[in-house]
C-alpha positions in Angstrom: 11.8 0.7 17.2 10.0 3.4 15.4 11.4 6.9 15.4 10.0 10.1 13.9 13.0 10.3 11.9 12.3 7.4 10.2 8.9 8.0 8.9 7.6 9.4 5.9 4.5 11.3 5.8 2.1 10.8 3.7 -0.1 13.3 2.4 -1.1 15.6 -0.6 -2.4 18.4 1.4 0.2 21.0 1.6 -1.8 23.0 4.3 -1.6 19.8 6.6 2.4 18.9 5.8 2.8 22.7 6.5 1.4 22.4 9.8 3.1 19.5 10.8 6.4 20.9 10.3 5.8 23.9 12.3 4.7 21.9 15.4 7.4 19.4 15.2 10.1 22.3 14.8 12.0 20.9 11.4 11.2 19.2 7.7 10.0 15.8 7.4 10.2 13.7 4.6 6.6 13.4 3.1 5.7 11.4 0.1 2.0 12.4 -1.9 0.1 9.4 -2.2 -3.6 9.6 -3.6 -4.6 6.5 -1.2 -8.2 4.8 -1.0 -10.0 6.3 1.7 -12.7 4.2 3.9 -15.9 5.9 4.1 -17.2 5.4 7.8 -17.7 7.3 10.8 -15.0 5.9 12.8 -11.9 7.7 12.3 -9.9 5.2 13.8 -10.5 2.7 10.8 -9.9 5.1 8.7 -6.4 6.0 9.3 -5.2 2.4 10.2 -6.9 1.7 6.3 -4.7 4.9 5.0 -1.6 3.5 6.9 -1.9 0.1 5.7 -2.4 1.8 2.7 0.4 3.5 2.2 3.2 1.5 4.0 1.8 -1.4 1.4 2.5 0.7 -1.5 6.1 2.6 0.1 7.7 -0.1 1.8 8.6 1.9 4.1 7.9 3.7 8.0 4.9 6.0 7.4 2.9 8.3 8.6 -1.0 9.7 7.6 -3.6 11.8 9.4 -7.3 12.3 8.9 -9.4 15.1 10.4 -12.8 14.4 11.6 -15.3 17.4 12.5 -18.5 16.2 14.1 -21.3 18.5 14.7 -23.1 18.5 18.0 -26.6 19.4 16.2 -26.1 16.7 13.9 -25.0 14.1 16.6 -21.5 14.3 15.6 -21.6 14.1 11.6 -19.9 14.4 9.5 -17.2 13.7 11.5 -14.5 12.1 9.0 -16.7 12.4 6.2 -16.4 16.0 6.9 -14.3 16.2 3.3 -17.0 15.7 1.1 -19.3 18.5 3.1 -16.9 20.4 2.8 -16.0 19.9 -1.2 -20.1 19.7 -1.8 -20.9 23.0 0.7 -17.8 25.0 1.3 -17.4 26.4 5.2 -20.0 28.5 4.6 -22.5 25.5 4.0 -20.9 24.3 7.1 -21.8 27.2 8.6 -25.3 27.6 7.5 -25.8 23.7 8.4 -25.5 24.2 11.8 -27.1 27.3 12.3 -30.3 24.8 11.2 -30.2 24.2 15.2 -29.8 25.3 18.6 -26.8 24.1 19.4 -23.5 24.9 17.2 -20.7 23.3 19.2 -18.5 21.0 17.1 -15.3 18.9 17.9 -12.3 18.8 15.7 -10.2 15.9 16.2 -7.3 14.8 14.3 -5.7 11.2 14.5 -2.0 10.4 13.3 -1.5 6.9 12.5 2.5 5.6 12.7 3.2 2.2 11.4 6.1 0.0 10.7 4.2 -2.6 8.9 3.9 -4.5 12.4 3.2 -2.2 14.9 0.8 0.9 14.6 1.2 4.3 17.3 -1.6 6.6 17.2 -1.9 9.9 18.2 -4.8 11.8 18.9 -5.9 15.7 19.2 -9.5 17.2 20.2 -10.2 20.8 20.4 -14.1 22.1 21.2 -15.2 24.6 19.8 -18.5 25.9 17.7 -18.8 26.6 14.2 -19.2 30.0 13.3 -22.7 32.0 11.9 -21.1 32.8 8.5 -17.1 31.8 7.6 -14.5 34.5 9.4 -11.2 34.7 8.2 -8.5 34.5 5.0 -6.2 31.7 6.9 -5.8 28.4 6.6 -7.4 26.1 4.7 -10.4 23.9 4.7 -13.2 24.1 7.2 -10.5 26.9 9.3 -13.2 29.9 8.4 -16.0 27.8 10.3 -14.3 26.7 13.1 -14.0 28.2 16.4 -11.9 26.2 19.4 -13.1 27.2 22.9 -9.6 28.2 23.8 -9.2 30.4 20.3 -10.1 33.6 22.5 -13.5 34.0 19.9 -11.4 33.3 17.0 -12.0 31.1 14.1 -8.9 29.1 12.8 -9.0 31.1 9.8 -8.6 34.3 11.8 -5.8 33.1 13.6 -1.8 33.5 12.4 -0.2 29.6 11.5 1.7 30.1 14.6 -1.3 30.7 16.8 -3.4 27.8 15.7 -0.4 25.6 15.6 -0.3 26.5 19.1 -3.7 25.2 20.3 -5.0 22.6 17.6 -6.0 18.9 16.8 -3.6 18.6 14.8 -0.6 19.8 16.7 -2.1 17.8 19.8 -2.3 14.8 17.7 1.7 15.1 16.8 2.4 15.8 20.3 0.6 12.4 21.5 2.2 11.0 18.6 5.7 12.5 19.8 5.3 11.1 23.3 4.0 8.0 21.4 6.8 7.1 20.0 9.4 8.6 22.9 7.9 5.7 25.2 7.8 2.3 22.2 
C-alpha cells in the first residue's frame, strides 16, 4: 500500500516543491533528478515516462508532476510542451501569442503521478482561465504572470499571494486527487 509518507518527490523546481508543501500542510522528502522528459502532447505519457523514470533510477516510492497549458486559439497547444514556449518566449510571448486570436481562454492542468514500481495513482487538477494581454504580476514563477483562472476574481497567478493560488490551482487540485488517491488504494 502506497502512502504519501512514503514517497519522495521528485523535482528540481523549487517553485513547484514549494507549492506542494503548502497544500499538503508539512515537508516532503523530494529528491532533484534531471529526468528524460517525453516530448508529446499527452500529458499523461509524460508523467508515467518521468515516474518510471525516476523510481528506475531511486529505487524507491516516487512522486513527479508535469504542467500542461493548452491554448484555446491554438487548439490546446502547447499544452505540456508549454516549457519550451515558455524558455523560447517568456509569459509575455505567451501573452502576445494568444492575443494573435479571438479567443484567449487557456486551461492549466497539472497531473501528479505516484508509483511504487507496480502500481501507478494519478492525480489530476484543471483550472480555466485566459491568458492575460501583457504579463501582470511579481509572484510566482513560470507562465503565473500570463495566467488568469476563472475563479482568480481577474487575477493572474502572479498577482495572487502563494496562499491564495495554493487555494484555487492545478496544482493543489492535482495533490488533493492525489490525496484522496491514495486514502482509497
Amino acid at each position: 500500500m502506497m502512502r504519501l509518507d512514503d514517497l519522495v518527490f521528485v523535482t528540481s523546481n523549487d517553485g513547484k516543491l514549494r507549492e506542494a508543501e503548502a497544500v499538503l500542510g508539512r515537508s516532503l522528502d523530494h529528491f532533484g533528478l534531471d529526468l528524460p522528459e517525453v516530448q508529446t502532447l499527452d500529458l499523461e505519457e509524460v508523467v508515467r515516462d518521468k515516474a518510471r523514470a525516476a523510481w528506475k533510477q531511486l529505487k524507491r516510492p516516487v512522486l513527479v508532476e508535469d504542467t500542461s497549458l493548452g491554448l484555446a486559439g491554438l487548439g490546446g497547444f502547447p499544452g505540456p510542451l508549454i516549457r519550451w514556449l515558455l524558455a523560447s518566449v517568456g509569459p509575455e510571448g505567451i501573452c502576445r501569442i494568444s492575443g494573435c486570436f479571438d479567443d484567449r481562454r487557456a486551461t492549466a492542468r497539472c497531473l501528479i503521478c505516484a508509483t511504487d514500481g507496480s502500481v501507478d495513482v494519478f492525480g489530476e487538477g484543471v483550472v480555466e482561465g485566459t491568458i492575460a494581454p501583457s504579463p501582470r504580476g511579481a509572484g510566482g514563477f513560470g507562465w503565473d504572470s500570463a495566467f488568469i483562472p476563472a475563479d482568480g476574481g481577474g487575477r493572474s497567478y502572479g498577482e495572487m499571494s502563494e496562499e491564495e493560488k495554493n487555494l484555487i490551482s492545478h496544482r493543489y487540485r492535482a495533490f488533493v486527487a492525489l490525496r484522496n488517491a491514495l486514502a482509497i488504494l
